[in-house]
C-alpha positions, 0 to 999 in steps of 0.5 A, a space after each residue: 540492525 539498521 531500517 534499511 535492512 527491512 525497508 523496500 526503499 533500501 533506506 534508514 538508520 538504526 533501530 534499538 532493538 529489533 524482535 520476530 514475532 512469529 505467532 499472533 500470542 507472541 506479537 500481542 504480548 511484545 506490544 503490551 510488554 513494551 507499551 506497559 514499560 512506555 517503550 515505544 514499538 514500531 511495527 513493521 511487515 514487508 517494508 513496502 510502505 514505510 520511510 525511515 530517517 537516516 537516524 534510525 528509530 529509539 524504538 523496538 522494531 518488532 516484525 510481524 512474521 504470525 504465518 497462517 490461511 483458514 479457508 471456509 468454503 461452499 458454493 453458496 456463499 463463497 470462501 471466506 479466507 481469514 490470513 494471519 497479517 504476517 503473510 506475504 500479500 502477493 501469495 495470498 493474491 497468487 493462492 486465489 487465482 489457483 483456488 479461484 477465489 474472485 475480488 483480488 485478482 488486480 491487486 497482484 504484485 503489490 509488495 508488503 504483508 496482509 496485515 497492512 492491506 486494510 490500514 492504507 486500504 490498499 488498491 490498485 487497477 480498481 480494486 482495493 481491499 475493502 471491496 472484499 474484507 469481511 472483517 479485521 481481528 486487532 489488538 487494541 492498545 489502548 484497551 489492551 483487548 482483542 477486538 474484532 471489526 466488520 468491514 462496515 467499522 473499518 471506516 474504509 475510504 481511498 487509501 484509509 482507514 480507522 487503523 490508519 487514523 489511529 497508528 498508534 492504537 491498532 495492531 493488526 493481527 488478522 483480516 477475513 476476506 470474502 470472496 466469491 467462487 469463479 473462473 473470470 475475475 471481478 468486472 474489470 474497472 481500470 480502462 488501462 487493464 481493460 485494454 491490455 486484456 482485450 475487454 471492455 470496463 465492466 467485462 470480465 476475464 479468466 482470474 489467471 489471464 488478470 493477475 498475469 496482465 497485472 504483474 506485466 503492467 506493474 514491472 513495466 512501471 517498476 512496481 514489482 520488486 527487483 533487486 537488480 532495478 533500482 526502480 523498484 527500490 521504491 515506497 511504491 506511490 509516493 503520493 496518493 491521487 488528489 481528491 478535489 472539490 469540482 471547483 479545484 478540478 475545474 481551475 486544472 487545465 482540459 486535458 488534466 484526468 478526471 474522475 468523478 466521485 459518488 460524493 460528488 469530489 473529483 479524483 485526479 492523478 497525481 502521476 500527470 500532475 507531477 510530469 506537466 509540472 516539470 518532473 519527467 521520469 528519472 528527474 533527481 540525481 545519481 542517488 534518488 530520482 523518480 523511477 525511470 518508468 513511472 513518475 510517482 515513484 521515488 527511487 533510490 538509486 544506491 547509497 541514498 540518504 532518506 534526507 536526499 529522497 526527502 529533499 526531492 520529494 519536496 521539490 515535487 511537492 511544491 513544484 505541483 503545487 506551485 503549478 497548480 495550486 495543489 499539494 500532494 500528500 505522501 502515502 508511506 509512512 514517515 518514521 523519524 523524519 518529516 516531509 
């Protein structure tokens, strides 16, 4: 089967083998299976998030499919929701709403399984997992023993996380979120979803009224998967936003975003630094390009390569940082390739 079949981005070649795992039992003894036979494992859940090479991987691709949701609820401390990582994100964010559970109403939309969530500290709209992870239950391959860590462990920071540290060492089995009970969402922190709600930053609204204005924002910027729109034949993101020194955000030009750190880093978005660069929306070819409605996206048009998408990855790359100065840093994961 090639990786193309299991990826969002609809790219790479083959792989040596490809297993379902469909219960938690199943998918540790696979990984331990393989790692005791120095076969090498590549885990994949939706696909949303990974760049394979146009020659596959000399690797078992093992599917992480264990479905499950154990709820514990009561009014005093909230529900505690603990999700197999095969399950699909988006269901879980669309179960929330109608069960009126708080803190993950912004995160609608977003492609992918559960179980990847904490590995890039998945976020979007000012929100991110790790505002409402209690806790992470893992299969150490290292220690080839379950291990279970508090949120305080998971060593969470924009787009990261001790699981991302280590990919070779962590598979993710299932995640525990705590959340609280509610009609009205989580104070709104995103001015741009503040303002297609009718709210100011720090209001709140109904949970049903943030999950619709969320999924209307993300399609107008492709990111809700289409098959019928090559712009959402995409990794999502591309590039995570640059986090710079106050020097390094002071040389970028007035009118460059800026947003402030409790560290005192400087966040900036990678989205204007690629569009003043030179690289407008649908810039690239009849195979790759960035998406039409959003620049930080890579598209594939139909009958790309990944060596086409990679190549114009690059030319962004380095175009942002001959402009100014910065280099951008790819959020998927590469499988045999490199940018």
């Amino acid at each position: 089967m090639d990786l193309a079949e299991l990826t969002t981005l609809r790219l790479g070649g083959p792989a040596r083998a490809v297993i379902d795992a469909t219960t938690e039992e199943h998918l540790v003894d696979i990984v331990r299976i393989a790692d005791e036979a120095g076969d090498p494992v590549l885990l994949v859940g939706g696909g949303s998030n990974l760049v394979v090479g146009d020659h596959g991987v000399d690797a078992t691709v093992v599917r992480v499919l264990n479905r499950g949701v154990t709820v514990d609820a009561d009014a005093c401390s909230g529900a505690m929701v603990t999700v197999a990582a095969g399950e699909p994100w988006d269901d879980l964010v669309a179960r929330a709403v109608t069960e009126g559970w708080v803190g993950v109403e912004a995160l609608s939309g977003i492609p992918g399984s559960t179980g990847a969530t904490p590995i890039q500290n998945v976020g979007a709209y000012g929100q991110d997992v790790a505002q409402t992870i209690a806790s992470v239950r893992t299969y150490d391959r290292y220690d080839r023993r379950i291990r279970t860590y508090a949120a305080a462990d998971c060593e969470f920071a924009y787009r990261h996380s001790r699981f991302k540290a280590e990919p070779q060492r962590h598979v993710v089995l299932s995640v525990t979120f705590q959340l609280a009970l509610g009609d009205l969402g989580a104070p709104v922190a995103y001015a741009e979803l503040a303002r297609t709600l009718g709210v100011g930053v720090g209001e709140r609204a109904p949970l049903r009224d943030v999950r619709e204005a969320v999924l209307a924002l993300r399609r107008g910027k492709g990111m809700v998967l289409d098959a019928a729109d090559h712009d959402t034949w995409s990794a999502g993101s591309f590039f995570t936003n640059p986090i710079l020194t106050p020097e390094q955000a002071a040389a970028l030009p007035p009118e460059a975003p800026r947003f402030e750190q409790p560290d005192g880093s400087v966040k900036t978005s990678a989205a204007w630094l690629i569009d003043h660069a030179g690289f407008a929306k649908g810039h690239g070819s009849a195979s790759v390009s960035l998406s039409t409605k959003h620049t930080l996206a890579l598209t594939n048009r139909g009958g790309a390569t990944t060596t086409q998408l990679l190549d114009l990855a690059r030319e962004v790359r380095d175009g942002v940082e001959r402009a100014y100065g910065i280099r951008l840093v790819n959020e998927p994961v590469l499988v045999g390739c490199e940018l």
